[in-house]
C-alpha positions, -999 to 999 in steps of 0.1 A, spaced: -615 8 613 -609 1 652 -615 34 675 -581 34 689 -573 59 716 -550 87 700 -524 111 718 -533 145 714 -498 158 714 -488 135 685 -459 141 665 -460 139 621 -438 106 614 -416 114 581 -440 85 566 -476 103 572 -457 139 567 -441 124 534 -480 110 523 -496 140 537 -479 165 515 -477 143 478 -517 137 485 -544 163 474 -559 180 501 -593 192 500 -610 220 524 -647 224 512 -657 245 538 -645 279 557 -661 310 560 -629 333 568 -647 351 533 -662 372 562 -629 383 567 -626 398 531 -654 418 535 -649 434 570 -613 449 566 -583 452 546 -577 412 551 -547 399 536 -546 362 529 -507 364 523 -498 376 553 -500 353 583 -525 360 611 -524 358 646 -558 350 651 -585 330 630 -580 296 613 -568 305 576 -542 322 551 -515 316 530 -487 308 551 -512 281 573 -526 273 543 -488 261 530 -479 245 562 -512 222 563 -506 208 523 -538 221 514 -540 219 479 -576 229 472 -600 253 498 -637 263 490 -640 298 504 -684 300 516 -702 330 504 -726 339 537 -751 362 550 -779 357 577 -804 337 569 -833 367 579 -818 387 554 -834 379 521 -851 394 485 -824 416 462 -803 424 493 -792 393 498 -784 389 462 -762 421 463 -745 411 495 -738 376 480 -720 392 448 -702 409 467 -688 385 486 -677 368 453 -659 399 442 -643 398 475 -630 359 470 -619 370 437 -599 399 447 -579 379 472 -567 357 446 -560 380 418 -537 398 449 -520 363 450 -514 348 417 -484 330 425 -500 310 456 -535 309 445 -556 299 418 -596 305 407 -607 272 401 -646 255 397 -639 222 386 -621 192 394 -593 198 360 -588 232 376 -577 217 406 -553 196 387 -540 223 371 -536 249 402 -516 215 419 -498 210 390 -488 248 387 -477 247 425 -509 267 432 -538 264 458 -570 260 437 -600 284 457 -630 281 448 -668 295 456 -694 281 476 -728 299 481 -742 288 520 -775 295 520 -802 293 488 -819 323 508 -795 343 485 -811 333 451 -840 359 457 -862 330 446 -848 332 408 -833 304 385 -819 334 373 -799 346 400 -789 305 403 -772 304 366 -755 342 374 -739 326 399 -730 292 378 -715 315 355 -695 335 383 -679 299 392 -701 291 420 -690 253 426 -716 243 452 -744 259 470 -761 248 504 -796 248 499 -803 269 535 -788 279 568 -805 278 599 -829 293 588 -859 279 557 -859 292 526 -889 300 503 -886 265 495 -863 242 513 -871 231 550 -835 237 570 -822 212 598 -825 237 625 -860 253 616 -898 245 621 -909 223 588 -925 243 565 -922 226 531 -919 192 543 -886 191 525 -883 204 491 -914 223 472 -918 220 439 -895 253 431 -871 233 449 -869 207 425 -871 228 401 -839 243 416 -818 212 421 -826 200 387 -811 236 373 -782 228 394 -776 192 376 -777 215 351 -752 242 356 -728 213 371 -734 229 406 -732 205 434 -758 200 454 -747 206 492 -773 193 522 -757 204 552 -778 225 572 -811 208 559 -834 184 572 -836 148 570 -867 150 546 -850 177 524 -825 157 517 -840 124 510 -863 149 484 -831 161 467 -816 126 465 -849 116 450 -847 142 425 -809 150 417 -793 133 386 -758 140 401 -747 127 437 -748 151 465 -725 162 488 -721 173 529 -703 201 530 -698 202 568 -714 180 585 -702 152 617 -714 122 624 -754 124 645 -745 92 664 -716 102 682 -728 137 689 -764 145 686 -776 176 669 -800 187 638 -770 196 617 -752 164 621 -761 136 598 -778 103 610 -769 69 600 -797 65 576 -793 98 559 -750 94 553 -757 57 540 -784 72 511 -761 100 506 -730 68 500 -757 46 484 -762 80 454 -724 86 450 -726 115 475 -698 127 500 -700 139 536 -670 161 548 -665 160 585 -670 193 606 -644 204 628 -670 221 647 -664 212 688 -701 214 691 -706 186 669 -681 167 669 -682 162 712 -716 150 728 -699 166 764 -695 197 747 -733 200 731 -744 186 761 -726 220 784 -740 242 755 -775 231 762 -776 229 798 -764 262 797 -779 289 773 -774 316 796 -737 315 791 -746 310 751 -762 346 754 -735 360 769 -710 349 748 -731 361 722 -743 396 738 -702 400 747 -688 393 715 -719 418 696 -708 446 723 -673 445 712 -677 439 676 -709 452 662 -721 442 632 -689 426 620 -694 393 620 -660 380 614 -652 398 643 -682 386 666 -668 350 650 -637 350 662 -643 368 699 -669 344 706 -640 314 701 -621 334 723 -642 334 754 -654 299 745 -618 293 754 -615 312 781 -644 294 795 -632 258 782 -603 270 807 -623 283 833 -640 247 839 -674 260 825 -675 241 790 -655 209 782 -622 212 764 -626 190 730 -595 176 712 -586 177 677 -588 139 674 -624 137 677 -625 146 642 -607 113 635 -633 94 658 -660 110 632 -640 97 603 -636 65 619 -677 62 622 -688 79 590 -664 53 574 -677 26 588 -710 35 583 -709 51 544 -676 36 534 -642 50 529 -651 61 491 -677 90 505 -661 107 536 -638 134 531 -626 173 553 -648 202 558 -631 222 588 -658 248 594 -625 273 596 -633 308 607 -671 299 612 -670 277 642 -650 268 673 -622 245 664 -610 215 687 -575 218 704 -550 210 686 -563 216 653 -567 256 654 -558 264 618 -553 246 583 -513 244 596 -523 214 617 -538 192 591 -511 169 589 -521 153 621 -554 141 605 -529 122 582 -507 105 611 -539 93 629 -554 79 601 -526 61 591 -522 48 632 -558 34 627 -550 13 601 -559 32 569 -539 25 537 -523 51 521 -550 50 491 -578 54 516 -560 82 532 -558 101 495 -594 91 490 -601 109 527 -579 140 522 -592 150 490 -595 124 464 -634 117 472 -640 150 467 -627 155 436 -643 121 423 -674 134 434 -668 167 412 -661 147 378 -693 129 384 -716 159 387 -699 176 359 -700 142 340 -740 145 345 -743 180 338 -726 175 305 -749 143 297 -780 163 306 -771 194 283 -761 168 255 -797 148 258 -815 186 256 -797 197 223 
C-alpha cells in the first residue's frame, strides 16, 4: 500500500466507523495488569489517566484484549512464580467484577462467544519466561490457568533464551528452550518472540510445530532498535504462518524520537530517578509519571512529539514486507508512551479510517484489526490437538 501523508486530526467517516465497530478487534498487548495489583483499580469505571478500561475499551470497538502478566526481569526462582500467579488472580478478579462487559477467554471460540454474547473476551499473557522458575511444570500450571501466550524474555535473558536487549548468552535457544517451545505446541500456548533476539527466534521457528507470533513489536527499518523486527526476521515469521502486532510504542515507532532518547540518556535518568521519587516501587505508577514528563518534555522542545499515524506507516511497511495475512494491533497500552492522538484504546477507530484512506479493502482491514490474530490462534490449537492425538 502507498505511504500517503495522513492528517493527524482526522475525523471517523460513518463508512470506516460503520466497518470499524462490525469487525473484531484484537489488543494482544497492554500491561495496565500493573494497575490491578498496585491499588483498588477498577476497570469499569473510567480513568483519567492511563490507556485502558471499560468505558475506553467500549468506545474503541475492542472486542478482544490480552491483559500481560509482568515482573522485572532480575527478579527470578519461586518469587517470580508467586508474583506471576498473582498477577493472574488479579486479571481474573477484574473480570469476575464485570461479568456483563467482560469475559475469560483462551481460545479463539471463546472469543466468538464473548463477541457473540456482547462481551469483551480478556485473556492472559505471561511476558517474560524468567517467570517459569526453569520448570515445564510451572509452564503447564500456567496452560491450565488459561495462559494464552507467553513471551519467552524481557530485557533481560533467561536461563535459556537470549533476549533482544541483552548480551548473548545461549546463542538463541538452549536445549531446555526447545524443550520449552515444544511443551508449548503442546499446551496450545503461542509462542510470542517479542523482546528476543534475532537468533532466538530463527531457533524457535526452527523448532515450533505451530506459527509464532509478535506480540509487540514495529517495524526495524523505519525505526531502529533491538526490539523492533527486521525485514528478514518478519518475512520467516510470515513465511511459518506467524503474526507481528505493531507497537504503539513512540520509541519505536519514530526514528526522531529514538534518535532524542539516545542522544540524551541524562534526561532518560531523570525521568526515571523523578518518576521512582514520586512513586516508589509501584510500577504502574512510575509507568504512567514517566509518560507524563515525557510529555511535558515533548512540549518543552526537548524530545520530538510523535503522531498516532506512525503506527499506520508501520502497518503500511510490515504489510508490504510480510503480507497483509500476518500483521495485526499490539498497543503496548499502559506499558509504554503512546503517540498523540492515540492515548487510549477510545481512539482506535482512527487506525480503521487511515487504513481504509490508504487503499485497504475492507477484508484486509478485518484481517488487520483482529482477524489474523485469531487465524493465527486456530492454527496453534489446530497443532496442539494434532500433536496430543499422534502421542496417544
Amino acid at each position: 500500500m502507498s505511504l500517503l501523508a495522513l492528517d493527524p486530526q482526522m475525523k471517523i467517516s460513518e463508512k470506516a466507523r460503520e466497518l470499524h465497530f462490525r469487525s473484531l478487534v484484537i489488543d494482544t498487548h497492554t500491561d495496565t495488569t500493573q494497575r490491578f495489583i498496585h491499588s483498588d483499580f477498577d476497570l469499569g469505571v473510567r480513568h483519567a489517566d492511563g490507556s485502558v478500561d471499560i468505558p475506553r475499551m467500549r468506545e474503541g470497538g475492542l472486542g478482544a484484549i490480552f491483559f500481560a502478566v509482568w515482573i522485572k526481569g532480575s527478579i527470578t526462582g519461586q518469587e517470580a512464580v508467586k508474583r506471576a500467579l498473582r498477577q493472574i488472580e488479579a486479571i481474573r478478579r477484574q473480570v469476575a467484577r464485570h461479568p456483563k462487559d467482560l469475559a475469560a477467554a483462551r481460545t479463539a471460540d471463546d472469543i466468538r462467544r464473548a463477541r457473540a454474547a456482547g462481551q469483551i473476551a480478556v485473556l492472559t499473557a505471561i511476558e517474560g519466561a524468567h517467570m517459569l522458575n526453569g520448570s515445564l511444570e510451572v509452564l503447564r500450571e500456567f496452560a491450565s490457568l488459561g495462559v494464552s501466550y507467553m513471551t519467552l524474555t524481557h530485557m533481560l535473558n533467561t536461563d535459556w533464551a537470549d533476549a533482544s536487549t541483552d548480551k548473548p548468552a545461549h546463542n538463541g535457544l538452549s536445549d531446555f528452550g526447545k524443550q520449552a517451545i515444544q511443551e508449548m505446541n503442546r499446551q496450545g500456548m503461542i509462542v510470542d518472540v517479542s523482546h528476543v533476539s534475532d537468533k532466538t527466534i530463527r531457533d524457535v521457528l526452527a523448532v515450533s510445530g505451530a506459527p509464532v507470533l509478535a506480540s509487540h513489536s514495529s517495524c526495524q527499518a523505519l525505526c531502529q532498535t533491538p526490539r523492533n523486527l527486521s525485514d528478514e526476521i518478519i518475512k520467516a515469521l510470515a513465511a511459518k504462518g506467524g503474526v507481528m502486532q505493531i507497537n504503539f510504542h513512540m520509541g519505536f515507532l519514530s526514528q526522531g524520537f529514538r534518535d532524542a532518547e539516545k542522544a540524551q540518556p541524562e534526561l532518560w535518568k531523570q525521568i526515571d530517578a523523578e518518576a521512582e521519587r514520586i512513586c516508589g516501587e509501584n510500577d504502574a505508577c512510575q509507568i504512567l509519571e514517566s509518560d507524563r514528563i515525557v510529555r511535558a518534555f515533548v512540549a518543552e522542545g526537548k524530545l520530538p512529539r510523535v503522531e498516532w499515524t506512525t503506527i499506520v506507516d508501520h502497518i503500511d511497511h510490515a504489510v508490504k514486507i510480510g503480507g497483509v495475512d500476518h500483521v495485526g494491533l499490539g498497543s503496548d497500552c499502559d506499558g509504554a508512551e503512546m503517540p498523540y492522538g492515540m492515548e487510549d484504546e477510545s481512539s482506535l477507530p482512527r487506525i480503521t479510517e487511515a487504513l481504509l484512506q490508504r487503499g485497504y479493502s475492507e477484508t484486509e482491514i478485518q484481517k488487520i484489526l483482529g482477524g489474523n490474530m485469531l487465524r493465527l490462534m486456530q492454527d496453534v490449537e489446530a497443532a496442539a490437538k494434532s500433536r496430543r492425538g499422534n502421542i496417544a
